[in-house]
C-alpha positions as CSV (number, residue, x, y, z in Angstrom):
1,X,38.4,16.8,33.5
2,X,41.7,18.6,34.1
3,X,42.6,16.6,37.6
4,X,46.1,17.3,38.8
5,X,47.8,13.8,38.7
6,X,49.9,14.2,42.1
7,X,46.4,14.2,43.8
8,X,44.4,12.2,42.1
9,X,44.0,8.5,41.6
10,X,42.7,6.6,38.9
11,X,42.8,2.4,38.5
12,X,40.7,-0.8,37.5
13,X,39.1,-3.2,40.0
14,X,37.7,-6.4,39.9
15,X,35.0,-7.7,41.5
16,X,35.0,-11.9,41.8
17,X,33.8,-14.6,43.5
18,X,31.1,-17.7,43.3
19,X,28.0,-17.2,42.1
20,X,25.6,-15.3,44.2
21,X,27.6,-13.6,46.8
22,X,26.6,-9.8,46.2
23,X,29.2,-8.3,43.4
24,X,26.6,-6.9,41.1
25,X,24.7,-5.6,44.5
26,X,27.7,-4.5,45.5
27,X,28.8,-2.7,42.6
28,X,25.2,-1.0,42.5
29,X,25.8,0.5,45.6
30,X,29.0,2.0,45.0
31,X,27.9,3.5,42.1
32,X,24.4,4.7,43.6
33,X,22.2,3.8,41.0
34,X,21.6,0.2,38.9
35,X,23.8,-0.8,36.6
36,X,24.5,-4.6,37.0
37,X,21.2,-7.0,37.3
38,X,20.5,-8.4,40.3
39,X,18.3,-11.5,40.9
40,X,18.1,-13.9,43.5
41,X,19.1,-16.6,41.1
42,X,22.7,-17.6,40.3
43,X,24.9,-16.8,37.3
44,X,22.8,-13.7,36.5
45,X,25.7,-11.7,35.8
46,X,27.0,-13.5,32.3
47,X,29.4,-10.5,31.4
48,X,32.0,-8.0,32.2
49,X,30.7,-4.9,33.1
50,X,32.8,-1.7,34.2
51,X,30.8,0.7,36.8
52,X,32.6,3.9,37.0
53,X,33.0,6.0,40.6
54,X,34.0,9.5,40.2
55,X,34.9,11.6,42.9
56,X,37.1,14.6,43.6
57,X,39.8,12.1,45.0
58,X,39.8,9.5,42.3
59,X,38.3,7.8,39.2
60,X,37.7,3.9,40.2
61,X,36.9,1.8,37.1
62,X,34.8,-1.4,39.4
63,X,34.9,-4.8,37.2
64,X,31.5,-6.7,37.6
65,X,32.2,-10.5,36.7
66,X,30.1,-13.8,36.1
67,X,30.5,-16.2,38.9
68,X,33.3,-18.1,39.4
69,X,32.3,-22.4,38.5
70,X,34.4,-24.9,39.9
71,X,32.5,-27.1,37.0
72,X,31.4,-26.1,34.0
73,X,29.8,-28.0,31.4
74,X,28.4,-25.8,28.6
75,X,29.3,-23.6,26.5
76,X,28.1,-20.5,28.4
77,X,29.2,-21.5,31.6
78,X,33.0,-22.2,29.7
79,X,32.8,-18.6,28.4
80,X,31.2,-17.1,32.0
81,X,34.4,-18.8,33.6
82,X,37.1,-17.4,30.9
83,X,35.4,-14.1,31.1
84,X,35.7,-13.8,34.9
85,X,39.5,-15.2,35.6
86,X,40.8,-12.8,32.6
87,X,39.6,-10.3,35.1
88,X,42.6,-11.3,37.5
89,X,44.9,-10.0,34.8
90,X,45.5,-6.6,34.0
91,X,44.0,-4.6,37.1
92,X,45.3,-2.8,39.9
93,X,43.2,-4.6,42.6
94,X,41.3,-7.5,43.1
95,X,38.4,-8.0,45.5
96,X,37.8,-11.3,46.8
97,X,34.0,-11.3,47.5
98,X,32.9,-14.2,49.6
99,X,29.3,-14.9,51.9
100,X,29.9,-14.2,56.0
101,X,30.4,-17.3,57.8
102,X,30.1,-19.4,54.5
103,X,33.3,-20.8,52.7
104,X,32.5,-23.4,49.8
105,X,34.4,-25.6,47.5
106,X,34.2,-23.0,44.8
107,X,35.6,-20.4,47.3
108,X,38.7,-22.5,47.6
109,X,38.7,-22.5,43.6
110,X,38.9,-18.7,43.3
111,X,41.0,-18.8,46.4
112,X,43.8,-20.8,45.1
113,X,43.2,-19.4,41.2
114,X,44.3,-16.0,42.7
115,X,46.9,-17.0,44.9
116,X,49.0,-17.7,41.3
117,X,47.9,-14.1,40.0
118,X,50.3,-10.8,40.6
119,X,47.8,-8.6,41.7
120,X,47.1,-7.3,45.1
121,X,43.6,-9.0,46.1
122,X,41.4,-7.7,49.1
123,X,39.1,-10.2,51.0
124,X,35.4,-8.9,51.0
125,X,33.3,-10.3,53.6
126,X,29.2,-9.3,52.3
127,X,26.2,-10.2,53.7
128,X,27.6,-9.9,57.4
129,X,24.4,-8.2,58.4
130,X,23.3,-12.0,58.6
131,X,25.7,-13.0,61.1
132,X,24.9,-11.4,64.0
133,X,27.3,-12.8,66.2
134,X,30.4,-11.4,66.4
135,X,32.8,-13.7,67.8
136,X,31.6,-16.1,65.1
137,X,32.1,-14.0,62.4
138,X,36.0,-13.6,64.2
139,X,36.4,-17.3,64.4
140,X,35.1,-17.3,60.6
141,X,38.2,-15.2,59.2
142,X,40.7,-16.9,61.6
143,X,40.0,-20.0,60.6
144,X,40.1,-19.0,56.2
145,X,42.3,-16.3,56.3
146,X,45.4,-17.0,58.6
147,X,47.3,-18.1,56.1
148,X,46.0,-15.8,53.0
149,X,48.1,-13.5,51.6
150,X,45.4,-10.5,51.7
151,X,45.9,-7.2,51.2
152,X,43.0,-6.5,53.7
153,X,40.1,-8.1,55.2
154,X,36.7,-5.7,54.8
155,X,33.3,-6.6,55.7
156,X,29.7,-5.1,54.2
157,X,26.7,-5.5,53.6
158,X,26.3,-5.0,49.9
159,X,22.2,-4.9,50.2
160,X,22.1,-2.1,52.7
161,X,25.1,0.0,52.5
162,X,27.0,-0.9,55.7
163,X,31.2,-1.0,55.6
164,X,30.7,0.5,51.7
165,X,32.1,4.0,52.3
166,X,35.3,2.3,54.2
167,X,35.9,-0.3,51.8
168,X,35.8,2.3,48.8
169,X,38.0,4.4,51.3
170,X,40.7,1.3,51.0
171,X,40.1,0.8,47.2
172,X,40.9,4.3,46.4
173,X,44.2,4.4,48.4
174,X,45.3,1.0,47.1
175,X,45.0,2.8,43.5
176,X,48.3,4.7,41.5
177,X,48.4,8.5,41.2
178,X,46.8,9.0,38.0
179,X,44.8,11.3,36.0
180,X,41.2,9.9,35.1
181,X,40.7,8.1,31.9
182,X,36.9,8.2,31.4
183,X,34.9,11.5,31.6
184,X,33.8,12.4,35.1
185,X,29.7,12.0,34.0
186,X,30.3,8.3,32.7
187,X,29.1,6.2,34.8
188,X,29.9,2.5,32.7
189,X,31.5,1.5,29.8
190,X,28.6,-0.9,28.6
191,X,26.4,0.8,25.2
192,X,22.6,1.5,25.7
193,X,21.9,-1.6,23.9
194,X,23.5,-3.7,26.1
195,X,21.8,-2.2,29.3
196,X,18.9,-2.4,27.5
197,X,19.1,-6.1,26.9
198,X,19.8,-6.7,30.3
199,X,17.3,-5.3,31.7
200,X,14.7,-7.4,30.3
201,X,17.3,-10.0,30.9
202,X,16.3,-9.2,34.5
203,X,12.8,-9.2,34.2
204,X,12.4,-12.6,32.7
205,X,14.9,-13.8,35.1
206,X,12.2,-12.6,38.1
207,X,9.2,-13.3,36.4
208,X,10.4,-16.7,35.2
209,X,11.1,-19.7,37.2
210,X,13.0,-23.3,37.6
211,X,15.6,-23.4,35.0
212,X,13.9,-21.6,32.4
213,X,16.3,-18.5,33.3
214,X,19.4,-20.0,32.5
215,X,17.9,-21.2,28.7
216,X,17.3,-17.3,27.4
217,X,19.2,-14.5,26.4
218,X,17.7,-10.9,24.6
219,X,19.5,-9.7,21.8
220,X,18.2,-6.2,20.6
221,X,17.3,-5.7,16.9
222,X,15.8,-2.0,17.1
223,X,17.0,0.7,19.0
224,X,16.4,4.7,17.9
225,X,15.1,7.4,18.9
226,X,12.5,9.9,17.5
227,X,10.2,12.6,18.2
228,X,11.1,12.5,22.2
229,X,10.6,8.4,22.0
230,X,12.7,6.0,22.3
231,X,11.9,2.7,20.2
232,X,13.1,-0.6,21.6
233,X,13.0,-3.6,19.9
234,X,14.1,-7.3,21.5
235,X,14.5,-10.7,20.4
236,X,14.1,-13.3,23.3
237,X,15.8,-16.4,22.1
238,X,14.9,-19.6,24.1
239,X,16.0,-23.3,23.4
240,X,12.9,-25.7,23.1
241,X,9.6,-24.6,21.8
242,X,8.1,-26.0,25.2
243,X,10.2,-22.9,26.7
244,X,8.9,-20.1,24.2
245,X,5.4,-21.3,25.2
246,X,6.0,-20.5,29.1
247,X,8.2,-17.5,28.4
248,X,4.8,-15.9,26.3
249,X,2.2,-17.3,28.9
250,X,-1.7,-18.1,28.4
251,X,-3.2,-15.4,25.7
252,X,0.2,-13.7,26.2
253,X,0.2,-12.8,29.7
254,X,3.5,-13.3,30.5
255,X,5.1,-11.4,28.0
256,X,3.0,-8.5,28.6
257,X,3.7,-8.5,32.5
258,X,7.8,-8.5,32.0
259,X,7.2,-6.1,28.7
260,X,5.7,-3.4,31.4
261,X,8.0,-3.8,34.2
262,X,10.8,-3.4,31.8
263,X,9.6,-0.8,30.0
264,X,9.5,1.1,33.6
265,X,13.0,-0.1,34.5
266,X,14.0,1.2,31.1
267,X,12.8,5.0,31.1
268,X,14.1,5.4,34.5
269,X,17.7,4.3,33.3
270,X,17.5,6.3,30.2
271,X,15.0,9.2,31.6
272,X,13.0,9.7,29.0
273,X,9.7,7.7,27.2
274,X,10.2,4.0,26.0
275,X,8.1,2.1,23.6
276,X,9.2,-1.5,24.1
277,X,8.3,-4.4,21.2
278,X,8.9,-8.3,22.5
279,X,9.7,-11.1,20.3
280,X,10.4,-15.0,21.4
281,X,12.0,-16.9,19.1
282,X,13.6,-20.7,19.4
283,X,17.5,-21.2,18.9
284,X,18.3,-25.0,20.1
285,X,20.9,-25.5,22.8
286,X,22.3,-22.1,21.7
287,X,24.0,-21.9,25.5
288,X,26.1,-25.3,24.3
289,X,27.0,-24.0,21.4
290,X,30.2,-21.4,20.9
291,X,29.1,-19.7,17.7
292,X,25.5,-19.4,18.5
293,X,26.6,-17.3,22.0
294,X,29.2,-15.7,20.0
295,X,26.2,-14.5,17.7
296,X,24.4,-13.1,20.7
297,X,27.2,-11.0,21.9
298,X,28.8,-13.4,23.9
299,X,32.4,-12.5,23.3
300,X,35.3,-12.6,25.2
């Protein structure tokens, strides 16, 4: 992509905040097509993941995180936390999501963890489609960002699109003159395999309910492709043996429902035909323990 570099701009941005406040919606929406999960359950997002925006103005590399925990007790929360604050560091721009009209104790956190940080950050107000009134919403910044050291105060709505195409329009110019780094048809930096997992990742995380969630990960074994197929093959690797039974369902009925909607999910991310194979296997208190998430591609 031979971009002048007078006119062009190129830079990193991270996306942070508590869990469950929009970035992975948000992220979809710049990029126009799913990249990062989305459930309605916190600490979906467990990794780093770079969504790439491409324009004729700019390459911006966006930096989905894990939420942000104010506690965290096991392992995997421990790693989700180191994950997402190493995102403060070596960035040109950080934005600051936060929920409309709600401001937590974990907000605070983040707040005062990036306050120590030498990087420009940008307050992102989602979800005000749910505040109606206006003066409130007002009130709202007065009162948490008087004294805030912001770059700029945006507001959106992640889920439908409004404020999106003026906060990119802020990201952009906040970025140095620079020629692109990634070619102009990538669209993340995560492999196949990884989208792949998470995917089903998703699927389970819908399909499945309580705290069963937050006890699974997928880890692929088989991934190939031949005569115009492509061959998945997963591991789903629960905790207790109680779990694996509810994750496969009566005569297998579970499995086979999230099997099918991910096998749909999956050929219209890769765009061709999937043949998807499902296996749930037991690995005790693997979220507590650092080698075992290390082993399922947990690293930092």
């Amino acid at each position: 992509m031979n971009t002048p570099q007078e006119d062009f701009r190129f830079g990193y941005v991270s996306i942070v905040g508590r869990p469950n406040v929009g970035k992975s919606t948000l992220l979809n929406q710049v990029l126009g097509q799913k990249v990062s999960i989305v459930t309605a359950k916190p600490q979906t997002t467990r990794q780093r993941l770079a969504g790439i925006k491409t324009t004729g103005r700019g390459q911006v590399v966006y930096v989905d995180t894990p939420g942000i925990h104010h506690t965290a007790r096991r392992a995997l929360n421990r790693y989700m936390n180191r994950v997402a604050k190493a995102s403060f560091r070596d960035v040109d721009l950080v934005l600051f999501l936060i929920e409309a009209g709600t401001w937590t104790r974990q907000d605070t956190y983040i707040a005062n963890a990036l306050a120590t940080v030498d990087v420009p950050v940008m307050l992102v107000l989602n979800k005000v489609d749910l505040v109606p009134e206006k003066e409130a919403l007002l009130a709202f910044v007065d009162e948490h960002v008087r004294d805030a050291d912001y770059r700029s105060v945006m507001m959106v709505s992640a889920r439908n699109g409004s404020g999106v195409e003026e906060l990119e329009e802020q990201v952009l110019h906040s970025l140095p003159f620079s020629r692109p780094f990634y070619d102009e048809d990538q669209f993340t930096d995560r492999s196949e395999r990884f989208l792949a997992a998470e995917m089903i990742r998703e699927q389970l995380t819908l399909r499945l309910h309580q705290e069963l969630p937050y006890a699974l990960t997928v880890q692929i074994e088989e991934f190939k492709r031949k005569d115009n197929l492509l061959t998945i093959g997963a591991i789903i690797w629960v905790e207790k043996e109680s779990q694996k039974q509810i994750t496969i369902g009566k005569k297998g009925i579970v499995l086979k429902q999230v099997g099918s909607k991910a096998r749909t999910v999956l050929e219209e991310l890769f765009g061709e035909k999937v043949f998807l194979r499902l296996w749930v296997k037991v690995s005790r208190d693997w979220s507590d323990s650092d080698r075992l998430i290390e082993r399922f591609g947990y690293t930092d």
